[in-house]
N, C-alpha and C positions, 0 to 999 in steps of 0.2 A: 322596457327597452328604451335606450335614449336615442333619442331623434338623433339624427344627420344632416347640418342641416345644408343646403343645398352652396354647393360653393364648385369655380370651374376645375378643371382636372388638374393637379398637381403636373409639377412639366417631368419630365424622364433624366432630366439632367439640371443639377442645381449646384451655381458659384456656391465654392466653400471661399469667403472671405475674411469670417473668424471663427477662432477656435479656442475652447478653454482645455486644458492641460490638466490634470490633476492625479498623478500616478503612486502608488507605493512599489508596485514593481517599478525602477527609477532603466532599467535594462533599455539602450537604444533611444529613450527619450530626447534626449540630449542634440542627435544626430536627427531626429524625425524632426522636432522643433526647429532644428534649421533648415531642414527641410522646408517645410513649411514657408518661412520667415524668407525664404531665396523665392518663393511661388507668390510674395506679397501678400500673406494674412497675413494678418493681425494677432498676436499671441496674446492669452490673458491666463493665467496662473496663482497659482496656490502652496504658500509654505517650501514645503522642500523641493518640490515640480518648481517654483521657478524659481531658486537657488540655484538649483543644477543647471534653468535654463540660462538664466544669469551668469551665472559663470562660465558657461562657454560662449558666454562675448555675445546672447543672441538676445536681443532686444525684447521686454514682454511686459504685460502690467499688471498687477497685484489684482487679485479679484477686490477686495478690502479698499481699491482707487476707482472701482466700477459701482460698488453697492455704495460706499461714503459711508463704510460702518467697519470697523477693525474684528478680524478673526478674536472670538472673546473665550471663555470657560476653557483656556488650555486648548484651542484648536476645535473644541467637539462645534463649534459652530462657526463657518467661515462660507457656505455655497446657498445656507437655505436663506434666499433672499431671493423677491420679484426680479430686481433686475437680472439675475440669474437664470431662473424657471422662467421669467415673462420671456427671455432674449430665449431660451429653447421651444415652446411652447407656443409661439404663436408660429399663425397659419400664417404661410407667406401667400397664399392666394385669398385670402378674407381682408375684406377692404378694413371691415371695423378692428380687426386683432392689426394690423398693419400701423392706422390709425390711433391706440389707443397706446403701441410704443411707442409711437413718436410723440404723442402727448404727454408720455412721461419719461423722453430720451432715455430711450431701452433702445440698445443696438442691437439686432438678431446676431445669433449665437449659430454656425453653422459646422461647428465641428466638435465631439464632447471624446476627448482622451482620456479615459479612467479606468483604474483597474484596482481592488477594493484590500484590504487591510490582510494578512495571510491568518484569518480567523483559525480557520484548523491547525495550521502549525505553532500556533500560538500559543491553543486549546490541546495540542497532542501527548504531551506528559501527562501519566497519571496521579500528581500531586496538584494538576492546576486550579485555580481558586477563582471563583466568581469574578472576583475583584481584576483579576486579569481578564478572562472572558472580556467582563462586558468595555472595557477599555477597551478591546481589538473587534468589537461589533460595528461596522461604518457604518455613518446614515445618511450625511450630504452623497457620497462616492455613486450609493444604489439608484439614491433621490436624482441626479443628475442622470444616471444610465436609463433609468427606466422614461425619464422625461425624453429625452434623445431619441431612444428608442422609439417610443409614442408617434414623434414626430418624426418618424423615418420618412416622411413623405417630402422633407426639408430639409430634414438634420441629420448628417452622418454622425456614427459613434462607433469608437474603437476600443476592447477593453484587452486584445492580446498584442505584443508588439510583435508577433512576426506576422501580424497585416501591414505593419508602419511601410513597408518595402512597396507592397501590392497598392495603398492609399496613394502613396507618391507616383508610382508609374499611370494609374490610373487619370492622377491629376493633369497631367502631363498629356495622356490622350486626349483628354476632351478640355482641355484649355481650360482647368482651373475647376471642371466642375463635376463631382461624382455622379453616376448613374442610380435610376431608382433598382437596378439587381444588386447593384453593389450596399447601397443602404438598405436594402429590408436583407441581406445576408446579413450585415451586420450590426442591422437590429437584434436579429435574431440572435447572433450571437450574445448580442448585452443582456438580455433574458435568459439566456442559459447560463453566462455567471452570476448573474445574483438569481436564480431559482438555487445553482450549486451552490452559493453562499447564504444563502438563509435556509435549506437542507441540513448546512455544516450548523448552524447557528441553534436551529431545531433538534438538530440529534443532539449537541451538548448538551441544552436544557432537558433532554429524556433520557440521558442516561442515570443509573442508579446514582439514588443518593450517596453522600457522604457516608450516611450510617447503613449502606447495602440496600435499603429500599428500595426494591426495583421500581420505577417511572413507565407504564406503559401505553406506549407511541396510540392513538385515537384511529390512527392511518399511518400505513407502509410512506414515507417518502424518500427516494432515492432522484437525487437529481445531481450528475455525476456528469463533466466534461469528457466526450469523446476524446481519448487517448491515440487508439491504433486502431487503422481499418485492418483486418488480419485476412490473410489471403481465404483462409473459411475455418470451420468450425471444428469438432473432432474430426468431421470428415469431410471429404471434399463437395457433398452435393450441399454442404450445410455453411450459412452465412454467418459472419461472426464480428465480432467488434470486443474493443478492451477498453473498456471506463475507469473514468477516475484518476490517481495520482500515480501511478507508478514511478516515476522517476523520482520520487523524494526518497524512494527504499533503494532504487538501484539503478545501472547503465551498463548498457550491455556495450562495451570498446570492440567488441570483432563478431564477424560471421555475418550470417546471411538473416532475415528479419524472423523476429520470433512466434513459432505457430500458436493456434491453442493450446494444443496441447504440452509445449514448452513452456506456457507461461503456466498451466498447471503447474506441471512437475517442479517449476522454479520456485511458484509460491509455497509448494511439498518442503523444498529445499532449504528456502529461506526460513519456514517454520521450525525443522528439526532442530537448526544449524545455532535456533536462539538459547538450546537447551544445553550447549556446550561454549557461551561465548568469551565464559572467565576461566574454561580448563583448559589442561595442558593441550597439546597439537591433537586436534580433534579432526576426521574424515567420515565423511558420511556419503556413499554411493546411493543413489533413487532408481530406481525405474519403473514408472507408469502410477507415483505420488508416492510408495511405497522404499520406504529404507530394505537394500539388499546387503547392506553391510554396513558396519559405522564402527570405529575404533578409535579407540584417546593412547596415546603412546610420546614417546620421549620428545621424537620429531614427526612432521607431517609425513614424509617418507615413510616411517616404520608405521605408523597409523595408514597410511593406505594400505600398504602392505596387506597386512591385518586385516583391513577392512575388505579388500576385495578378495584375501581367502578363503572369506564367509560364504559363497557364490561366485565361483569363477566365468560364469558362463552371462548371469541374468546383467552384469555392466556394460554388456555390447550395446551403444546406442543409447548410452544412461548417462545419468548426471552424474557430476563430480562437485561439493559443495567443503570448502572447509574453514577453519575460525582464526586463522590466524594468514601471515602472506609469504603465499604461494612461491616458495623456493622452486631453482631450475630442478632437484635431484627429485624433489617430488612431482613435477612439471612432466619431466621424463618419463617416472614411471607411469602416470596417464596417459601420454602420447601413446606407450606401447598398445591401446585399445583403446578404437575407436569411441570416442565419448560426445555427447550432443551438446551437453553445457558443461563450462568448467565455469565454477562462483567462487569468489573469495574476495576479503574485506579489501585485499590488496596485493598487487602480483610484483613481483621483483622486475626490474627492466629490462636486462637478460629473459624473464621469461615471457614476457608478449611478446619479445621479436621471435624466440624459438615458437608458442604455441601459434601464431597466426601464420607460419606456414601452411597451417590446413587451413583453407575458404571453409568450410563447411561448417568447422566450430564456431560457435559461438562462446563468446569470453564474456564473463558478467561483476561489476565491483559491485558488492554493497554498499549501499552511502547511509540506511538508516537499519538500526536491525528493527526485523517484521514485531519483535515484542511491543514496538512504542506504534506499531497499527490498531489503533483504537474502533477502528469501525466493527461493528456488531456482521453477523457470519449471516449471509442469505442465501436459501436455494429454493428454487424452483420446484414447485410441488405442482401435480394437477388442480387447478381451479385454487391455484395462488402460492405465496410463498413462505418459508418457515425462514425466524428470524430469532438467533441466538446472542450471546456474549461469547466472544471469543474463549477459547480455553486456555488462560494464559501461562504462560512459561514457568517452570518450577523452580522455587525459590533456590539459594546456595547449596550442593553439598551436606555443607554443615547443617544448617535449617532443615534442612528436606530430613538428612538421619535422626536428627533431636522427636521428630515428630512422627517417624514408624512407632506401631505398637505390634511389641515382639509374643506371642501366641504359643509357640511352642516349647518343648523343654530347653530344649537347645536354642543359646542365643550367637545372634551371627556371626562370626571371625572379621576381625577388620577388615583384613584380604574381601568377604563374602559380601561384605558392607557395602565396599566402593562398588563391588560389582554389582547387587543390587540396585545402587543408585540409579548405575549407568544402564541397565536394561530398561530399569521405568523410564529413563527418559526419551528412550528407543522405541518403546513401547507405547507409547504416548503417540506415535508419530505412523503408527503399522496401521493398517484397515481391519476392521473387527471383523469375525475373532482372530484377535491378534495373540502372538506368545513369542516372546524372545528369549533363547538363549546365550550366555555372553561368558566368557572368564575372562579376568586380568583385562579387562575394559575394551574388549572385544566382540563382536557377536560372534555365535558358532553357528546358532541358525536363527529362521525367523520364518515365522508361518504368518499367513498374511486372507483376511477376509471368507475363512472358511464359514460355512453352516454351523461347525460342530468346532469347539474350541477342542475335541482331543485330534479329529485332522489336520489343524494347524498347530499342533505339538507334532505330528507325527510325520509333516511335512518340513517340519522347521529341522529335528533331527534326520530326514532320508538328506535333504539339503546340506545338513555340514558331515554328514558323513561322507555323502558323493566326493565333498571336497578335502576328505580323510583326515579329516581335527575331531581333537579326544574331547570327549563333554565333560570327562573326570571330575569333579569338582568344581563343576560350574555351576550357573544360579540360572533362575526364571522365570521370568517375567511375565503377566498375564493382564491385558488390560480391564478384564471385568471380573469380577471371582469366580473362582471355581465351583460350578453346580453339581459336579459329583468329585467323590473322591479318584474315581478313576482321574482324572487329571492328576495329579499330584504323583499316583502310582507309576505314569508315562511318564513323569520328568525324571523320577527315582532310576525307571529303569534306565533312563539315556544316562545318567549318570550327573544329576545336579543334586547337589548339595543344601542349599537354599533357594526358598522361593518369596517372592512379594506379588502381589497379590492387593486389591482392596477391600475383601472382606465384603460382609456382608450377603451370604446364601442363607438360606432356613437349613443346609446342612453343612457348614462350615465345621461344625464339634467334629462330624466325620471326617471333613480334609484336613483337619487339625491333627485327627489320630493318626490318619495316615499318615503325615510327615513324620511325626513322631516316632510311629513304627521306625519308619527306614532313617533315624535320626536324621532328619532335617533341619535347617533353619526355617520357622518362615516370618513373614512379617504383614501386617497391615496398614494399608496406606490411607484407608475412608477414603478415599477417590477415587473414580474409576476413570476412564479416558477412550470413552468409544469412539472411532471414527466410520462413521458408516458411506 
């Protein structure tokens, strides 16, 4: 353990007289820095931080005028210098650290502004190259934050700028000088971004290789910025919180703050909504994570349509999700039933003023689609957690058909094709055991998390016949293959035509005959898509 060694009590309130600057989020700097500069510190700055400061007329001095060594190798070195670390680092109550700057004119450092490189947005395409990585890896930015932070006892540090407001009013109370609650909160903060920035840093380096290698992590690490305190959990006796980035995926423009369970169903939404984002007018209705309807048709309108006759009843208090922007005529027919979330990439002008007459809705744009969310899938098991690869979005249409292999005698009608495609990607998104039935790029039913994959055939059919649509000729969809032929027999009798499926039972020969019998299509995908 290292000694302590005996020095008097740090005071409760310590003059911020200078401060160094050094931001890639550049948001509000500009205005804090004069902030600052009107309270009489001293500014001292780095590269583009004081350009901007510079240019808005406010006086500041080059780190590079304080060390007497110019920023060299392209930037990557411009802060790792004594006079920098000695002016945050030393003890303002130790006579010798006190001492030993002034013996080497180091002026203490009492305010550190930094906020580090956007490594994961950087890093978030799945084509990114090393070569980019480690360019957006910061080292002065963490080097300075963690030093600051050390020295909370003296040195304030700030890495989000909507403290910049709260620093200023603060300064203001106490004539010039922060409080030690106010510096160890936000010390504490500067340790929770860079644990979240070299978490981002460490999962890049563990994920599979180039040539599919998987990389596997020594230890679980998740270190993720509190997002949203949420009013509680599934349920009301239970406490709840929302990490990480939300906002880079999406913003919610209306309604009242998002529950748990919203943000489930939203993340449900945003995942289906990526398997349709190059088709025609796509609608897909949720409720409780699970697709009740989804339809691709001419217009959004005629695709809701469709989509909510699959299930007339289960969209009360359900999500509306679709891929294209939210016209009024489609707008309307949502209105007609009550809906909890409406999402879409973009809504017409006319239609926010009409939809936010109801308070209660919440309106949502997507700003990223959930396919470019790289983070690896974690849940909570007893006595610790299960950690996957996401199951990523299905390649085009075209690519996805090239690569069924066809099984039966009978091969699929192009009409059977498209619709095909469109159940697996429906299907893909149901709770296992899942089964969807779909014609002309609709769903007719959909069974959802049974025991037995033939009840959730049998519930997917009582479901679209409640809602009095023909199966005639329809296809279907199953996310894991069929362990007896009885499945196939139940689809035959609702009246489908073709099935997909991913193959792969020790009795597939017999649900192969079976289709056959009742000439079927069917096809195999190699893939399965459980959601459990």
């Amino acid at each position: 353990m290292i000694e302590v060694k005996p020095l008097p009590v740090p005071k409760d309130l310590q003059s911020i007289r200078r401060a160094l600057l050094s931001v890639f989020d550049k948001s509000g700097i500009a205005e804090f820095a004069g902030g600052l500069h009107s309270r009489g510190i001293e500014l001292v700055s780095t590269g583009g931080t004081a350009r901007a400061i510079r240019d808005a007329g406010i006086p500041v001095t080059d780190v590079s005028d304080i060390t007497g060594f110019p920023e060299i190798l392209g930037g990557r070195v411009k802060t790792l210098h004594p006079k920098v670390h000695g002016a945050l680092l030393a003890r303002r109550n130790d006579p010798e650290d006190i001492e030993q700057l002034q013996g080497l004119d180091v002026a203490p450092i009492d305010l550190v502004v930094v906020n580090l490189y956007p490594f994961q947005k950087a890093t978030g395409s799945a084509d990114v190259t090393d070569a980019v990585a480690i360019e957006n890896i910061d080292i002065g930015g963490p080097t300075m934050l963690r030093a600051a932070a050390k020295n909370f006892f003296f040195v304030g540090v700030v890495t989000d700028p909507a403290d910049y407001s709260e620093v200023l009013d603060e300064l203001d109370r106490n004539e010039g000088c922060l409080s030690m609650t106010t510096r160890r909160r936000l010390a504490t903060a500067a340790f929770e971004h860079t644990a979240a920035y070299d978490g981002a840093v460490y999962s890049y380096f563990t994920k599979p290789a180039a040539n599919g290698t998987a990389r596997h992590e020594a230890a679980l690490k998740v270190a993720q910025p509190l997002a949203q305190q949420l009013r509680y959990g599934e349920n009301p006796h239970q406490n709840a919180e929302l990490y990480g980035s939300p906002a880079a995926f999406y913003e919610q423009l209306h309604g009242k703050e998002l529950s748990y369970n919203n943000i489930l169903d939203l993340s449900a939404a945003l995942h289906i909504i990526t398997e349709f984002e190059s088709h025609d007018p796509t609608v897909a209705i949720l409720k409780h994570t699970n697709p009740c309807g989804v339809a691709t048709s001419a217009t959004l309108a005629e695709a809701y349509e469709k989509a909510f006759a699959t299930d007339r009843q289960s969209p009360f208090g359900g999500i509306v999700v679709v891929n294209q922007t939210l016209d009024l005529e489609t707008a309307s027919a949502i209105d007609k039933v009550f809906t909890e979330i409406i999402i879409a990439p973009e809504f017409d002008d006319d239609v926010l003023g009409f939809l936010k007459q109801k308070k209660n809705r919440r309106l949502i744009r997507i700003i990223t689609s959930a396919r470019h969310d790289m983070a690896r899938d974690v849940r909570s098991v007893v006595g610790g957690s299960l950690v996957q690869d996401q199951d990523p979005s299905l390649p085009s249409p075209d690519a996805f058909m090239n690569d069924l292999k066809v099984v039966t005698n009978r091969k699929p009608t192009v009409r059977e094709l498209l619709d095909l495609d469109f159940a697996w990607r429906v299907v893909k998104w149901v709770k296992s055991n899942a089964i969807v039935y779909a014609r002309d790029r609709a769903t007719l039913g959909i069974g959802a998390g049974q025991m037995s994959r033939i009840d959730s055939s049998e519930i997917a059919v009582a479901k679209g016949k409640k809602s009095e649509l023909d199966f005639s000729g329809c296809v279907v969809a199953s996310d894991a293959f069929f362990p007896f032929a009885d499945g196939v027999e139940e689809a035959a009798r609702a009246g489908a035509s073709a099935v997909i499926q991913p193959g792969g039972s020790i009795r597939d020969e017999e649900v192969i005959a079976a289709a056959d019998n009742h000439g079927m299509a069917m096809v195999f995908t190699g893939r399965r898509h459980f959601r459990h």
